[in-house]
Each structure stands twice: as C-alpha cells, then as structure tokens.
C-alpha positions as CSV (number, residue, x, y, z in Angstrom):
1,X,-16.4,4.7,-72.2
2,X,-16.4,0.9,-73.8
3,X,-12.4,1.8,-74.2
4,X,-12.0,3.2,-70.4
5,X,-13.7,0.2,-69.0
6,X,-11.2,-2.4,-71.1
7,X,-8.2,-0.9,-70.6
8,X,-9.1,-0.8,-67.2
9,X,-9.7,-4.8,-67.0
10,X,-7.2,-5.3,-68.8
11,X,-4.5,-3.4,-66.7
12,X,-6.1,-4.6,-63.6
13,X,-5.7,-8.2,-65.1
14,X,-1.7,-7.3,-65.8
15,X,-1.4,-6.3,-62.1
16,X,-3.0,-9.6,-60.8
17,X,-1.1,-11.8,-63.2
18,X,2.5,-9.3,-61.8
19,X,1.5,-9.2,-58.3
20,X,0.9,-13.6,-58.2
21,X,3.9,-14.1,-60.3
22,X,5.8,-12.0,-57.5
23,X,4.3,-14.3,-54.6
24,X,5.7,-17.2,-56.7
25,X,8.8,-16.1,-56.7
26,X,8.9,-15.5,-53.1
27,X,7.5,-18.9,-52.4
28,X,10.2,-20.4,-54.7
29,X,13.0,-18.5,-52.8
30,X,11.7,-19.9,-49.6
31,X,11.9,-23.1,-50.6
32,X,15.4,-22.9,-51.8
33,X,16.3,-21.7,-48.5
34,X,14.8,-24.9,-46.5
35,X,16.9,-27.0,-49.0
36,X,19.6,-25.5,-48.4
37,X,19.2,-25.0,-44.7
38,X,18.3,-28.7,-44.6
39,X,21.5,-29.7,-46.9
40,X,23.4,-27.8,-44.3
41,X,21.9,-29.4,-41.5
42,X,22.1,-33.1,-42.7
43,X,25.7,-32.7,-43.5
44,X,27.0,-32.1,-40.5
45,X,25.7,-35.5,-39.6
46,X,28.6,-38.1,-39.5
47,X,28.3,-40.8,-42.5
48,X,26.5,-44.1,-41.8
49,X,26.5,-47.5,-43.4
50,X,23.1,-47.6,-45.0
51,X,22.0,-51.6,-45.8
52,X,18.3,-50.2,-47.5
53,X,17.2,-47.4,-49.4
54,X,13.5,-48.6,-48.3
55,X,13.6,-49.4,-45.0
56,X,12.4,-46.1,-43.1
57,X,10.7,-42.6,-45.1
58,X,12.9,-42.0,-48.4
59,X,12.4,-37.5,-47.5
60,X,14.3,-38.8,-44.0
61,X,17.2,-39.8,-45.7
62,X,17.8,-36.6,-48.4
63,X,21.5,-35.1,-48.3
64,X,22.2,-37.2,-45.6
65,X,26.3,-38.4,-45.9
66,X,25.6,-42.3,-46.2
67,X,28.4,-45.4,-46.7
68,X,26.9,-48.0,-49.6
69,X,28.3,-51.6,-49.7
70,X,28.0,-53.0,-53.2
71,X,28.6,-53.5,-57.0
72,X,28.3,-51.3,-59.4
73,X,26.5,-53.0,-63.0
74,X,28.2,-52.1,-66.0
75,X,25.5,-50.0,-67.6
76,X,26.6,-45.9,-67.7
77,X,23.9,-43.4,-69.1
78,X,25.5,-40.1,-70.1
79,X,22.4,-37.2,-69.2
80,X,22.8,-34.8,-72.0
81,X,23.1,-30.7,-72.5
82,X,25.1,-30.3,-68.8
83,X,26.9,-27.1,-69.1
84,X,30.2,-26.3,-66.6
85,X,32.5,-23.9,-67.3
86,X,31.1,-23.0,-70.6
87,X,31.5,-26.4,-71.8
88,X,29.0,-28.5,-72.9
89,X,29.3,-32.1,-71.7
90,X,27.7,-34.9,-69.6
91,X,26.7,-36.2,-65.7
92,X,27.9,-39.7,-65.9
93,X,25.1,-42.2,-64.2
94,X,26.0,-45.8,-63.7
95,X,23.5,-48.5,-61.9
96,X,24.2,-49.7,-58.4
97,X,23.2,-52.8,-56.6
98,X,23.7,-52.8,-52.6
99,X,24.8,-55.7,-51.2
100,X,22.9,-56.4,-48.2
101,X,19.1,-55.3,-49.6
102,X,19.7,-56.0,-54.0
103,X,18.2,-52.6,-54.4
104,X,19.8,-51.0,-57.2
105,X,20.3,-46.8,-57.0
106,X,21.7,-44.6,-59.5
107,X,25.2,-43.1,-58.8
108,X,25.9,-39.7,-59.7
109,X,29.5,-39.8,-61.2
110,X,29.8,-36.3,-61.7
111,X,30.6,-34.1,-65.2
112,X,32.7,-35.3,-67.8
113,X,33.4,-32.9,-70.7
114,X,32.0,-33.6,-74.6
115,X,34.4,-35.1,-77.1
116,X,33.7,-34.9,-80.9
117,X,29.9,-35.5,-82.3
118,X,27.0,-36.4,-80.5
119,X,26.6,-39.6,-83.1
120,X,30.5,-40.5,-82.3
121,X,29.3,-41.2,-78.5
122,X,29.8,-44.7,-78.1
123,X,33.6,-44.5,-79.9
124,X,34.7,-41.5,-77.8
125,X,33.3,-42.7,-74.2
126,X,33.9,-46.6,-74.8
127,X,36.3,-46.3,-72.1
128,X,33.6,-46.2,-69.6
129,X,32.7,-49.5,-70.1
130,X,35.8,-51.0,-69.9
131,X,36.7,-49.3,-66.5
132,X,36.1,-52.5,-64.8
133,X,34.1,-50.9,-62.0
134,X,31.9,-54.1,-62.0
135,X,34.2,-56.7,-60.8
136,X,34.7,-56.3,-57.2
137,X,32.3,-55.3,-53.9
138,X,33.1,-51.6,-52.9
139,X,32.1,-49.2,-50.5
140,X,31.1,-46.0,-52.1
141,X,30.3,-42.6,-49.9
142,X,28.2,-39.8,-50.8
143,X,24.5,-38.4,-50.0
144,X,21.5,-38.8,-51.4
145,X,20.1,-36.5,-53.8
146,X,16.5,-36.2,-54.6
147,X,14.9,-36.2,-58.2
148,X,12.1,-35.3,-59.5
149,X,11.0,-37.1,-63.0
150,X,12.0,-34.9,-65.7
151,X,10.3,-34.0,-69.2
152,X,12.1,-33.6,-72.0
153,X,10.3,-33.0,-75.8
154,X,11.0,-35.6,-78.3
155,X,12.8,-39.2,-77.6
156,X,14.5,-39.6,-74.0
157,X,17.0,-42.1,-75.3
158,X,19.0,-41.0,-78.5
159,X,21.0,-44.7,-78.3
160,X,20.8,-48.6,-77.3
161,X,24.5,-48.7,-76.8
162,X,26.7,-48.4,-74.2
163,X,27.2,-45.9,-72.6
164,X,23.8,-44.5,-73.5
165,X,22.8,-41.0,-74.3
166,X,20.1,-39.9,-72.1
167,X,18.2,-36.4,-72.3
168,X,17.3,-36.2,-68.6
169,X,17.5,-39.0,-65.7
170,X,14.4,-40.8,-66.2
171,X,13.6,-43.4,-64.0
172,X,11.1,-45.3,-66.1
173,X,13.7,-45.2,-69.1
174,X,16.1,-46.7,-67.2
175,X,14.0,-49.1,-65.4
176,X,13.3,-50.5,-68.8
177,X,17.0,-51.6,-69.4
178,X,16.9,-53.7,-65.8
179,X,15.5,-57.4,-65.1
180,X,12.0,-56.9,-64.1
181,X,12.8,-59.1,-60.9
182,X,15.2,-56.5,-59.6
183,X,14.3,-54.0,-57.2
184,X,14.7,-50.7,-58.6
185,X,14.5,-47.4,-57.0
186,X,13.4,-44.5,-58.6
187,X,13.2,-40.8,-57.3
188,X,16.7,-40.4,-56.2
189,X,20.3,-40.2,-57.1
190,X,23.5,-41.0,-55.1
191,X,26.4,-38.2,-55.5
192,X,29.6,-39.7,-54.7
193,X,32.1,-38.1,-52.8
194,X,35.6,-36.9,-54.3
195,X,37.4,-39.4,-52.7
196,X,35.4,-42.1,-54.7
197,X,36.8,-44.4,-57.6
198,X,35.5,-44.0,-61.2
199,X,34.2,-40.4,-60.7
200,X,34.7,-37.2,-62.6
201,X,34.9,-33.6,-61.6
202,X,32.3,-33.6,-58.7
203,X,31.0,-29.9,-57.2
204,X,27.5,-30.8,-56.8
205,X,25.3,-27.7,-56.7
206,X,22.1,-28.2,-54.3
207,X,19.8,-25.8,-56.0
208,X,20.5,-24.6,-59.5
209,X,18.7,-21.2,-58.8
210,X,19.5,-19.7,-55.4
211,X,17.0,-18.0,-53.3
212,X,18.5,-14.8,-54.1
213,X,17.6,-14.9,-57.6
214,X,14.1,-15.5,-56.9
215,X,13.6,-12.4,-55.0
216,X,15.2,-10.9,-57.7
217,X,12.2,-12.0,-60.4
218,X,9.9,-11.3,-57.3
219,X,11.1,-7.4,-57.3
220,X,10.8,-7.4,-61.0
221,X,7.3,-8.3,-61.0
222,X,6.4,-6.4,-58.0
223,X,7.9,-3.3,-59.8
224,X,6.6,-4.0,-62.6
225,X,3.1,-4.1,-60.7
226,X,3.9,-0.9,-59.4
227,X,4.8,0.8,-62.5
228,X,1.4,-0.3,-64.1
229,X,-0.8,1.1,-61.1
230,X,1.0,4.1,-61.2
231,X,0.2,4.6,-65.2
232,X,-3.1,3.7,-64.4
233,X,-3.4,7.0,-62.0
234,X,-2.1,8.8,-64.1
235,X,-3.9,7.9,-67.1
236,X,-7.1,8.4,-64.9
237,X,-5.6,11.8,-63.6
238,X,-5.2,13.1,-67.6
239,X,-8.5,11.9,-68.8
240,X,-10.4,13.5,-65.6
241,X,-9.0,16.6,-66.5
242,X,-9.7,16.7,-70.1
C-alpha cells in the first residue's frame, strides 16, 4: 500500500513537472515569434538619423534601422566561444561615442574567425587596434539590438590588453574601462550593416532558437507526460487485476 501510494506521487509529480515544462516551452516559442514579427515589422521602417539613445523609451527603438553620427574609441573587446560555420571564433565589439548627445554604445562588428592560442590574442588580433577607425567622424547604419546582462562562471575578462578577451558582453565590465564622466549605455548593442567600414562577416541572427524548436521540446514533454499517465493506467489496470 505505502509503495502504491509513492509511486503514485511520485509519477503524478513527473507529470506536473512534464506538463509545466511543456507550457514553458510554448510560452518561449511565443515569444520568439513577437520578436521576430516585431524585427520584421521595424525593418521595413526607413533608416533615421538618431542624435540620442535616451531621448524617448529605449524598447521603442529595438531593431529599428537607425543612422549614427560619430567616433568610434579605439577600445575592441573580442566576446569569446562564438561558433559559425563550425568554427570557433569571436563577435568583435568596439565603443562608440555619438556626436550630437556623447553617449557611448557598443557596436556589433560582426564574427571574425580564431587564429592560434587563446593566450597569443593580443599578437594575432593587434591589427584591430591599428585600423584607425578612431580618427575621423563617421556615419555608421545598423539597428539596435537588445541585451540582456549575461552570466558567465569564473572571470569575465581573461585580459587587460587590447583587444580584450571578453566571455560574454557585460555592460558593467566594460563600463569599468570608460571615464566615469562619460555617459555609458548599457543594455543594448548596435549591429552594423554590411555596407559599414571595419566590420567582419555580419548575418545577424534575431533569436538563436526559433519558435519552431520550442514547440518541438513542448511536444517532447507533453508526450512524455502522456506516456507516463498512460503507464500509470496500466500499472493500475495490472495490479487491480491481481
């Protein structure tokens, strides 16, 4: 009787625990879809000259197709472990400061492939700080990307040189390398377009699980779920008749 009575909580635990990881997954494919129905949306807007980052709601502005007057500042982070094509390599970041406002926004590069050791980085990516990108007021185009902070385990930095090995774009990392009189803002990222200077191979994915996939893991659970209620019955079924 004891063993009836935990097996049943047990299983009827299982099938909760199935059954709410199924609803997650559906809630997770919906919001994939209004991302990307919004990133659709926004970029059939034409591109605008944007003067401030913080002059009306920051969620307003997301994939929007903007045109940024400014000067880049010679300080690249390299955001570690970025796989693409099944090799292992880097997003190149670099600091921006626009013109009209001094707000300074990180710019999205794009992927640049690994070369030798990760201890060899500042010999085989020097070029990147000798590209020059500093010297003159440009006009970069892109959209605005939002991002979340990221946690990483273990040191976020591996480096104090330049450019500097990050593990994941954090914003209060890289805060700590700018004047504290600067205006800094944190939470997005600006993806140039491909007709930008000083970027690298640029095809910007949105969402890096589709919504499709998600209702895939929500059918897995769900079955699973179903599978489990099924054995259940049956169990019940076999000891009735015994």
């Amino acid at each position: 009787m004891r063993l009836k009575l935990l097996s049943s909580i047990i299983s009827l635990l299982c099938i909760s625990l199935f059954l709410s990881l199924g609803f997650w997954q559906l809630d997770r494919a919906n919001e994939k879809e209004n991302i990307v129905n919004l990133y659709e949306q926004r970029q059939l807007l034409d591109a605008i000259a944007l003067n401030s980052i913080g002059e009306s709601t920051i969620e307003d502005k997301y994939y929007r197709n903007y045109k940024i007057k400014g000067r880049y500042i010679n300080q690249t982070f390299l955001i570690d472990n970025k796989i693409k094509d099944k090799q292992p390599g880097f997003n190149v970041i670099s600091l921006f400061q626009i013109s009209s406002s001094k707000e300074i926004i990180l710019v999205d590069r794009g992927w640049i492939q690994m070369k030798g050791q990760r201890q060899e980085i500042e010999q085989n990516f020097k070029f990147l700080n000798n590209q020059g990108i500093e010297k003159n007021v440009q006009e970069i185009n892109g959209y605005i990307y939002p991002r979340e902070k990221s946690y990483t385990i273990g040191e976020i930095s591996t480096s104090k040189s330049w450019p500097r090995l990050l593990q994941a774009i954090n914003f209060e990392e890289i805060k700590s390398t700018i004047k504290k009189d600067k205006l800094f803002v944190e939470g997005i990222v600006f993806r140039i377009n491909s007709n930008n200077k000083f970027g690298f191979k640029r095809d910007w994915k949105i969402v890096f699980m589709d919504s499709t996939k998600h209702l895939g893991y929500a059918f897995q659970w769900f079955s699973m779920a179903l599978a489990l209620v099924i054995l259940i019955i049956l169990f019940f079924v076999r000891m009735k008749n015994e």
